[in-house]
N, C-alpha and C positions, 0 to 999 in steps of 0.2 A: 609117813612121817611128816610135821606140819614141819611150815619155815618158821622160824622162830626168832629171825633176824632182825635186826632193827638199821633202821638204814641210816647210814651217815648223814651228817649236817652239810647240805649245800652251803657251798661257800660265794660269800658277796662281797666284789670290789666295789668299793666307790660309797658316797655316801647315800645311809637309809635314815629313813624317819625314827625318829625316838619313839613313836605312838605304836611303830608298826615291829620293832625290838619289844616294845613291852606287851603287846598283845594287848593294843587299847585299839588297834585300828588293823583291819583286813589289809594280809601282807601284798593280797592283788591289787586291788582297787583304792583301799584307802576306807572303805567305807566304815564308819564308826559307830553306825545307828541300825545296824543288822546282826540279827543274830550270828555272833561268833563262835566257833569250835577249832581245835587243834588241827593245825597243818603240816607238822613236823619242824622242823629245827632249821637255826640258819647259823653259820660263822659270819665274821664282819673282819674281812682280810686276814691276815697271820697272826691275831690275836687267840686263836684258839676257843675263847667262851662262846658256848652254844645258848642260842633263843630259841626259845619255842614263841615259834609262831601262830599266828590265826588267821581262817578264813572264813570269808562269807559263802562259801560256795561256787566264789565267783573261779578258785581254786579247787583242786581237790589235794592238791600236795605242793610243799615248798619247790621252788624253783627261782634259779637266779634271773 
């Protein structure tokens, strides 16, 4: 039987870039001008709405 789970949204205190909430900018680095793809989700304190993030690879999943 496969997993079929989908993992929950890391959750981030303190402030993040707008760029990198909107998936204009790699949630690792920063980097803006690399190909970007899906890294999974993030929260932004006790607000509950989930972003999806992006990485350059400098990632291969979200992490606080």
């Amino acid at each position: 039987m496969s997993d079929t789970s989908i993992a929950s949204p890391v959750r981030v205190d303190g402030p993040v870039s707008i760029a990198r909430l909107h998936g204009r900018a790699c949630w690792g680095c920063g980097a803006v001008a690399k190909d970007l793809t899906p890294a999974g989700t993030v929260t932004v304190g006790d607000d509950g709405r989930e972003w999806t993030i992006v990485s350059c690879g400098c990632q291969t999943k979200a992490v606080a």
